[in-house]
Every structure is written in structure tokens, then in C-alpha cells.
C-alpha positions in Angstrom: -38.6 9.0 -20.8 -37.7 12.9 -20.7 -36.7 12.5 -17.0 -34.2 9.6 -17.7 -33.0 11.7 -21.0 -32.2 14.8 -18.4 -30.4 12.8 -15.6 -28.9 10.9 -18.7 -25.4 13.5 -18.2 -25.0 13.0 -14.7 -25.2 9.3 -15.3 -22.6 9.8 -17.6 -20.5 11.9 -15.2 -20.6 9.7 -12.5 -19.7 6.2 -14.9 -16.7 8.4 -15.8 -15.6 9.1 -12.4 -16.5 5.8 -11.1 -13.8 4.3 -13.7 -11.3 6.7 -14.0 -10.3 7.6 -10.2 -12.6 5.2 -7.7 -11.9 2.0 -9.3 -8.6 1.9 -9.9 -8.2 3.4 -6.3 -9.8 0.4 -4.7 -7.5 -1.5 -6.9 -4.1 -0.2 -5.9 -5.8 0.0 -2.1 -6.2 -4.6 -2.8 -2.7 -4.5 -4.4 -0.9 -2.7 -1.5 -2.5 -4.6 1.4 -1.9 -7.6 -0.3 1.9 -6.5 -0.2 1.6 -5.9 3.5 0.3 -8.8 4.3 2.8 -10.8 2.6 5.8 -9.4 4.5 8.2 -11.6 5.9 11.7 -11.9 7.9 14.2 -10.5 5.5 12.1 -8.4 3.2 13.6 -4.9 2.6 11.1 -1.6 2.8 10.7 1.5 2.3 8.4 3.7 4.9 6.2 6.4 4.4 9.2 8.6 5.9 11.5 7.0 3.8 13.6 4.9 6.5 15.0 1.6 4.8 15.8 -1.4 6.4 15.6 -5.3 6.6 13.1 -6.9 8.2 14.1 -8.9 11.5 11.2 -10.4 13.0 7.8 -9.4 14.0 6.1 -7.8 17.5 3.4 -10.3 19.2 0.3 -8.6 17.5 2.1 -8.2 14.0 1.2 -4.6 13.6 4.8 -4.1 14.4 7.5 -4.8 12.5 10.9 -4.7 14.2 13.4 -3.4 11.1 17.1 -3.4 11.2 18.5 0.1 9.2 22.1 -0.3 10.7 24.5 -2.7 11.8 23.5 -3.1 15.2 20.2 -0.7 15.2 16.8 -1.8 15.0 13.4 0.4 15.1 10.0 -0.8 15.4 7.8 0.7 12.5 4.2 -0.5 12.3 3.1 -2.1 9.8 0.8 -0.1 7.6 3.5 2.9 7.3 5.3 0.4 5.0 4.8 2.2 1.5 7.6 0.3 -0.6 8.9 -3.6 -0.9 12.6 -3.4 -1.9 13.3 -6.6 -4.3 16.3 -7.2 -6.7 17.2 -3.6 -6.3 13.9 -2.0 -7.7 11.1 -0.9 -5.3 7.8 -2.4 -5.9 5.0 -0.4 -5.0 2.9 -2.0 -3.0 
């Protein structure tokens, strides 16, 4: 019983980390790859670097996305460097 009352703080201490910064981590970790997995042709992002641009089609393995940012000039950007989805003018963080 004394044992458990000492270690009884650091129990404490790691609940309150645990719930405060780890869980809702994992949570917006679920939220964004939800996000990128539900891209399609014609979605508008935002990259990591902050290039925006439309999406025009997909490369073979789908890692790749093949984004037009000008009339007439398209980049490939993978995938996972997609931080933003673009939708009725707000960004939704993904």
C-alpha cells in the first residue's frame, strides 16, 4: 500500500500527459491521414512549402500527386507533403 501511495504522483503525471499532448496527437495524426487518403482529382491543397494548386490526376503508385499551380504548369508533389485541403475558400486542416 505505501509503495502504490509513492508512485501514486507519477501515475498521476503520466495520466495528465497521456491526455493532454499524446492523445489528442494520435487524434489529429487519424484526422489528417484520413484527409489524405480521401484526395481526389480536383481537390485544391496546400503543401507543407506552401505551393497551391488543383489536383489533376494521380502517378501509378498514388504517392504522387500530379498538381496544376498555373495555367499550363503542373508539379508532382507527393502525397504526404499535403498539409492543407482547400474547400469553399477556407483551408481545412487535415
Amino acid at each position: 500500500m505505501d509503495a502504490l501511495v509513492q508512485f501514486f504522483p507519477f501515475i498521476l503525471i503520466f495520466a495528465l500527459f497521456y491526455f493532454l499532448i499524446i492523445r489528442p496527437q494520435q487524434q489529429r495524426e487519424k484526422k489528417h491521414k484520413r484527409m489524405l487518403e480521401g484526395l481526389k482529382k480536383g481537390d485544391i491543397i496546400v503543401t507543407q512549402g506552401g505551393l497551391i494548386g488543383r489536383i489533376e490526376g494521380f502517378a501509378e503508385d498514388g504517392k504522387v500527386l500530379i498538381v496544376r499551380v498555373a495555367e499550363g504548369v503542373k508539379v508532382e508533389v507527393l502525397r504526404s507533403s499535403v498539409s492543407f485541403l482547400k474547400k469553399a475558400g477556407e483551408l481545412v486542416e487535415g
